[in-house]
C-alpha positions as CSV (number, residue, x, y, z in Angstrom):
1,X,-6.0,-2.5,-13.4
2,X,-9.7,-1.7,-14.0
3,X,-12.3,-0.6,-12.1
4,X,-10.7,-0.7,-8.6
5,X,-7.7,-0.5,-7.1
6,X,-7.8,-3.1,-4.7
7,X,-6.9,-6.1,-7.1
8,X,-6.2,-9.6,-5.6
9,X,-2.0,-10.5,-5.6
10,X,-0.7,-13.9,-6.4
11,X,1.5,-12.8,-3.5
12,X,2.4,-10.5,-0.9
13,X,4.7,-7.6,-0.9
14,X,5.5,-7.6,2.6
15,X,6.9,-11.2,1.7
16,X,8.6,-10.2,-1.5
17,X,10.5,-7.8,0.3
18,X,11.5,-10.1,2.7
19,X,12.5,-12.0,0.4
20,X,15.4,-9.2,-0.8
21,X,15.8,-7.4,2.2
22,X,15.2,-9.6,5.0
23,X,13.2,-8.4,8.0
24,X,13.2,-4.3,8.9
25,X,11.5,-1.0,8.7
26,X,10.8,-1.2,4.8
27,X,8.6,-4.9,4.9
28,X,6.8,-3.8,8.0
29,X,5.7,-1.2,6.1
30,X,4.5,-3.6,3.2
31,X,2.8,-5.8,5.2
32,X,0.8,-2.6,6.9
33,X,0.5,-1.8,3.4
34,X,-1.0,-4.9,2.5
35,X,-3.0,-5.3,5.6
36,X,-4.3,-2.3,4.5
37,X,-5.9,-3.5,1.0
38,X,-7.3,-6.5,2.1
39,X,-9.2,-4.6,4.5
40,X,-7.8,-5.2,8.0
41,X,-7.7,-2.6,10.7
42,X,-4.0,-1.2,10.6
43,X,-2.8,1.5,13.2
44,X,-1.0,4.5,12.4
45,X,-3.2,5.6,9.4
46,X,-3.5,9.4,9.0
47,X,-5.6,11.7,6.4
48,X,-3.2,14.2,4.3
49,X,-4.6,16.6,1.8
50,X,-3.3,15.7,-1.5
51,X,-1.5,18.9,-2.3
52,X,0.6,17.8,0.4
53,X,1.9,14.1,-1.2
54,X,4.1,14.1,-4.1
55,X,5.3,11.6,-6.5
56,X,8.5,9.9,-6.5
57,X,11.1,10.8,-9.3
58,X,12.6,7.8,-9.5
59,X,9.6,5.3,-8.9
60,X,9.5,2.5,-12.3
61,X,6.0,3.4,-14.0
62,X,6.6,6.5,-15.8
63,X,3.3,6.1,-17.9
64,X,-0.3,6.3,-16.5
65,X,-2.8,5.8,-19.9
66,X,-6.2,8.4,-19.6
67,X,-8.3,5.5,-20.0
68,X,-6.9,3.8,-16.6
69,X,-7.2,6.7,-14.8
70,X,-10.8,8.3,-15.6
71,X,-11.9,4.2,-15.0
72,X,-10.1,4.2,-11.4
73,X,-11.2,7.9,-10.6
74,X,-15.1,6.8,-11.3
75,X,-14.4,3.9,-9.1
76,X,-13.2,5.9,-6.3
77,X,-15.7,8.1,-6.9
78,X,-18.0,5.8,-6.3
79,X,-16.7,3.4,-3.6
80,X,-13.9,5.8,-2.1
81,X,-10.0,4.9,-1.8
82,X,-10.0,1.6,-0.4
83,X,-6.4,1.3,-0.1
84,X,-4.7,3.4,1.9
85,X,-0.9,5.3,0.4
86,X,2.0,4.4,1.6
87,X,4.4,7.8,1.8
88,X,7.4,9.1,4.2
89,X,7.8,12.4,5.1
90,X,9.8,14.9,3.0
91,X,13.2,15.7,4.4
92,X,13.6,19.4,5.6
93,X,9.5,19.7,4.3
94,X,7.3,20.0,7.1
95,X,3.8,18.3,6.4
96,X,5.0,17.0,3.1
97,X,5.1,13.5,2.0
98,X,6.5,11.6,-0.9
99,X,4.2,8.8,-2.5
100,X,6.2,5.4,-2.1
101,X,3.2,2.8,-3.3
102,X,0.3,4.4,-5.1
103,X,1.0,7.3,-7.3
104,X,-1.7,6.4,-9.9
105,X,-4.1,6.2,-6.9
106,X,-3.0,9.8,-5.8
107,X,-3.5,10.9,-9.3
108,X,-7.1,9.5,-10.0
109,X,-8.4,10.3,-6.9
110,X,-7.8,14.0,-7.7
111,X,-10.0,13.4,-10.3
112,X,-12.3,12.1,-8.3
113,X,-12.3,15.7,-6.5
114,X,-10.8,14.1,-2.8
115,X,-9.3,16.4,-1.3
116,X,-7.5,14.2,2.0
117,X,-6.1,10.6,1.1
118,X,-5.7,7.9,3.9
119,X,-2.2,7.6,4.4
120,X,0.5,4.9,6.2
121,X,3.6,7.2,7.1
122,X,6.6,5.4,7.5
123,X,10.2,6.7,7.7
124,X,12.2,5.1,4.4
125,X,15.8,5.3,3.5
126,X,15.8,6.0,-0.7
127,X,17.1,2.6,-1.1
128,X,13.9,0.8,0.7
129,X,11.3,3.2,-1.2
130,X,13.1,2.6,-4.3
131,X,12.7,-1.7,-3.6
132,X,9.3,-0.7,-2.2
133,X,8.1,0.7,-5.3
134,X,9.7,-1.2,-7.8
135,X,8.2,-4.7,-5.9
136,X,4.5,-3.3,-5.7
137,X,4.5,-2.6,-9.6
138,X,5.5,-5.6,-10.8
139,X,3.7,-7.6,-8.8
140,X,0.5,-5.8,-9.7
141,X,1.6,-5.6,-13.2
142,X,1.3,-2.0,-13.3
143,X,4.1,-2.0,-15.7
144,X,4.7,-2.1,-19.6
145,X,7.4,-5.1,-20.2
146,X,9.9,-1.8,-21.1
147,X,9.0,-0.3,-17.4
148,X,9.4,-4.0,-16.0
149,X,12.8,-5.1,-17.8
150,X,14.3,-1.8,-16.6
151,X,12.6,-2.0,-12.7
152,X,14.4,-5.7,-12.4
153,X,17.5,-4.1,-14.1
154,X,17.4,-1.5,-11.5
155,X,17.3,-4.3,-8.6
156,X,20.1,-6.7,-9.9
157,X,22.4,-3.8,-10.7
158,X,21.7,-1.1,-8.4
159,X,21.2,-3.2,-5.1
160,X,22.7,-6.4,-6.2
161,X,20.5,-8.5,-5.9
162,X,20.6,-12.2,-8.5
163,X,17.8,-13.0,-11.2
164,X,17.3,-16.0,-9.0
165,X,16.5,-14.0,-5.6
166,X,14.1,-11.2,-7.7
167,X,12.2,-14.4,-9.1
168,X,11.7,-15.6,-6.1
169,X,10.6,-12.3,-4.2
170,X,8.3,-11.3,-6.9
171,X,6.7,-14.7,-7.4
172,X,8.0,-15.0,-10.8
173,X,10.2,-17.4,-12.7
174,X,14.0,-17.3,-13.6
175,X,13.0,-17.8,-16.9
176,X,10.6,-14.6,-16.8
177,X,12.7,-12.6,-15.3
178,X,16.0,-13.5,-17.6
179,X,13.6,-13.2,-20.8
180,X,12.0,-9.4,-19.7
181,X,15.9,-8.0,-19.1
182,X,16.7,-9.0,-22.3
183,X,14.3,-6.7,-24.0
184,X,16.5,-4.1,-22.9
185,X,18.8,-5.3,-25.5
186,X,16.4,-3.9,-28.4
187,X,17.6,-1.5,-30.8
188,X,16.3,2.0,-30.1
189,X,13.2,2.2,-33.0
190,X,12.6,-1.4,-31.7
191,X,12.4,-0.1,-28.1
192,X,10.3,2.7,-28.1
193,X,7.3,0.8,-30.0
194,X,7.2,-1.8,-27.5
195,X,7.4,1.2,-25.1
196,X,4.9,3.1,-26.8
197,X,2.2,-0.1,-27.1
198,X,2.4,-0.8,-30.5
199,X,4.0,-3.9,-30.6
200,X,4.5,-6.9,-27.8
201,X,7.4,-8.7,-26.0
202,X,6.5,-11.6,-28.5
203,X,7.2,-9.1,-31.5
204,X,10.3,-7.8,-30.2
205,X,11.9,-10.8,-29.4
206,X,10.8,-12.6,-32.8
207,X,12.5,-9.5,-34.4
208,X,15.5,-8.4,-32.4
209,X,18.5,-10.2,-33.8
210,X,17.2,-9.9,-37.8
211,X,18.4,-7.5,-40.0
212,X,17.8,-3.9,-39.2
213,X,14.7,-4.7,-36.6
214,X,13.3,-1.1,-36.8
215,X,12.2,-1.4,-40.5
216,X,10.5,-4.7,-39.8
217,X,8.9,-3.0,-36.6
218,X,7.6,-0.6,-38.8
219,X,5.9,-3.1,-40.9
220,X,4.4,-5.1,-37.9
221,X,2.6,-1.9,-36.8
222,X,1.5,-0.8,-40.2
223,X,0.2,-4.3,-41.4
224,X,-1.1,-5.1,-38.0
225,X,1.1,-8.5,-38.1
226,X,0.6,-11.5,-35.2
227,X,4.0,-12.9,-33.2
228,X,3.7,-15.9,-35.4
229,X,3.3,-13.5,-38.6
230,X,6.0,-11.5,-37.3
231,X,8.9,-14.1,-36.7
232,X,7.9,-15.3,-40.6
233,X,8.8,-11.9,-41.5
234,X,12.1,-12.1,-39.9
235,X,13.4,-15.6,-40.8
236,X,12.3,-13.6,-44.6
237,X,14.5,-11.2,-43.6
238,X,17.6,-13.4,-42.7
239,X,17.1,-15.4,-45.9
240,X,17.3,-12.4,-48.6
241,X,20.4,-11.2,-46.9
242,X,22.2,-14.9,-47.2
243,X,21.3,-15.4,-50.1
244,X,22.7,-11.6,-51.2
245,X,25.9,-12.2,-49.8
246,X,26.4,-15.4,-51.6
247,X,26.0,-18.3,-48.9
248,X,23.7,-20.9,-48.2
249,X,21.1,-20.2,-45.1
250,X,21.8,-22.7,-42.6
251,X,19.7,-25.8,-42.7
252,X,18.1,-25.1,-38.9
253,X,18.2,-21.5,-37.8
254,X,18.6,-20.6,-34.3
255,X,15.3,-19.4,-32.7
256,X,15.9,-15.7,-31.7
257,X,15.7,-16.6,-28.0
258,X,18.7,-18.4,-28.3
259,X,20.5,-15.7,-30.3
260,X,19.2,-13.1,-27.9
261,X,21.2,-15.5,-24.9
262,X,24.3,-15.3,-27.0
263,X,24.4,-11.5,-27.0
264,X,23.6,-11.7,-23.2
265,X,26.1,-13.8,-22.5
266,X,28.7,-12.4,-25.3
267,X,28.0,-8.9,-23.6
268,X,28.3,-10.2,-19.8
269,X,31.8,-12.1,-20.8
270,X,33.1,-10.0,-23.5
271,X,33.6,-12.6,-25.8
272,X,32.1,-14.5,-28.1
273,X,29.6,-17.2,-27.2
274,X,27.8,-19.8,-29.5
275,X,24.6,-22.0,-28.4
276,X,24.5,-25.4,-29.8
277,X,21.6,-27.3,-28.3
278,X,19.1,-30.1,-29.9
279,X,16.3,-30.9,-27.5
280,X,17.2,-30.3,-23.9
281,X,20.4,-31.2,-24.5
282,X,23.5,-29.0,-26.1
283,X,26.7,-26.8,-25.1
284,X,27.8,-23.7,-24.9
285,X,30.7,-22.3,-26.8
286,X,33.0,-19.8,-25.4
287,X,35.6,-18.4,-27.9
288,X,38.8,-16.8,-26.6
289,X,41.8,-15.4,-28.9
290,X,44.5,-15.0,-26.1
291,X,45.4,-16.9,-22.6
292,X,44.8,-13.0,-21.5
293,X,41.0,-13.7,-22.3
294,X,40.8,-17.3,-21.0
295,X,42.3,-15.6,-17.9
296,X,39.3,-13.0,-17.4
297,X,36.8,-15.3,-18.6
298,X,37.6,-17.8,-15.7
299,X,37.6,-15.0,-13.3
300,X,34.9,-13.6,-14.3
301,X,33.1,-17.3,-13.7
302,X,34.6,-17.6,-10.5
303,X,33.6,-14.7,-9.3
304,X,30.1,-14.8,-10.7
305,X,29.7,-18.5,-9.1
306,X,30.6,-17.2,-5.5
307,X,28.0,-14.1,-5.7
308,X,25.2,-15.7,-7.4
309,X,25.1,-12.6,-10.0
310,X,24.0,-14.7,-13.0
């Protein structure tokens, strides 16, 4: 964000929690929280000196850019801290607090030479700060697509919840949600320059499944390539290898979306899965070798129907 904190939401946490966890100590604290930033009067705020909040190890955003914080910290410099932080008291500390929603507000306001932060203390299991954390990110989109694929990953595997019930809380679509995890599927060079800033989701997925990704990676950053430029280079890519090992390229490639959601699904099932599709319409392939494998495969289905997982 830039310039202030206090940036409008598409929607609120307090409801996106509710959405996961149902009603309880963590969305009250939310919708205090979000009370909070729209300006309403909220009981139970409290001024702690800033040497007594910490950050939270595990919260998603692990990187806060110099320009975003010097352009907040002259903000609140200016204007104040409009939005209160959202902590819980330390176990075994006395008078110390860990930072549950707004770290990079912490950290810019100490540029901003504050020395006492208005606070909303609430008593949070790990799980709840964890959920509490990882909603208020996204929905600001405080996070690079890496921090955001690996946030959702954290809430479908860690607390179970489905892609369909963390679209819904966070206001998002299945669609989005299914397309960010899959990033997480990058090869490692691939990965860390979408990480890093250099190159976008759009590049990373146009590139994923080509031959050897990182090289091409390598060449989008250097040459300073577009999405469009980018996918060119990889249906290049495809095409020299074909044609070295002595067959004929195939007269409609698959669009690397569609190749990314065979690997998904070829991971999830452990077997191999082909997409055939022409317009909305199309199939999917599963390919088994032994009853063994059919076996799993149905049971996997079964048991993935009656959770809701995927």
């Amino acid at each position: 964000m830039s310039g202030s904190d206090e940036k409008p939401r598409t929607r609120g946490l307090g409801r996106g929690l509710s959405a996961l966890l149902g009603e309880g100590e963590a969305v009250e604290a939310a919708r205090e929280y979000e009370d909070a930033a729209s300006g309403a009067s909220v009981t139970g705020l409290r001024t702690i000196p800033v040497e007594m909040l910490e950050p939270n190890p595990d919260q998603p955003r692990k990187q806060f850019t110099e320009a975003e914080l010097s352009e907040l910290a002259e903000s609140i410099a200016e204007k104040g801290l409009l939005q209160p932080i959202l902590v819980r008291p330390l176990p075994g500390q006395t008078e110390r607090y860990q930072i549950v929603a707004g770290e990079r507000r912490w950290r810019a306001s100490q540029r901003a030479r504050l020395h006492e932060l208005p606070c909303i203390v609430r008593e949070l299991t790990d799980r709840e700060t964890l959920e509490i954390a990882i909603v208020e990110n996204v929905q600001r989109a405080d996070l690079s697509a890496v921090e955001e694929a690996r946030a959702l990953r954290q809430l479908i595997e860690t607390f179970g919840h489905t892609q369909e019930e963390v679209a819904r809380a966070l206001g998002k679509s299945r669609a989005h949600v299914a397309n960010t995890l899959r990033l997480l599927v990058l090869s490692k060079g691939v990965l860390k320059r979408l990480e890093a800033g250099e190159i976008t989701a759009g590049h990373a997925r146009a590139i994923q499944t080509a031959p050897d990704p990182d090289s091409l990676a390598d060449q989008i950053v250097r040459k300073g390539l577009s999405v469009r430029a980018a996918e060119a280079l990889a249906r290049s890519a495809g095409s020299k290898i074909e044609k070295k090992g002595g067959s004929k390229p195939s007269p409609r490639a698959k669009d690397p979306d569609t190749r990314a959601l065979e690997a998904d699904l070829s991971s999830r099932l452990g077997l191999d899965v082909e997409i055939l599709h022409s317009g909305e319409r199309g199939e999917v392939r599963v390919k088994f070798k032994s009853l063994d494998q059919l076996d799993d495969v149905c049971r996997r289905l079964t048991q993935d129907g009656q959770t809701g997982s995927y």
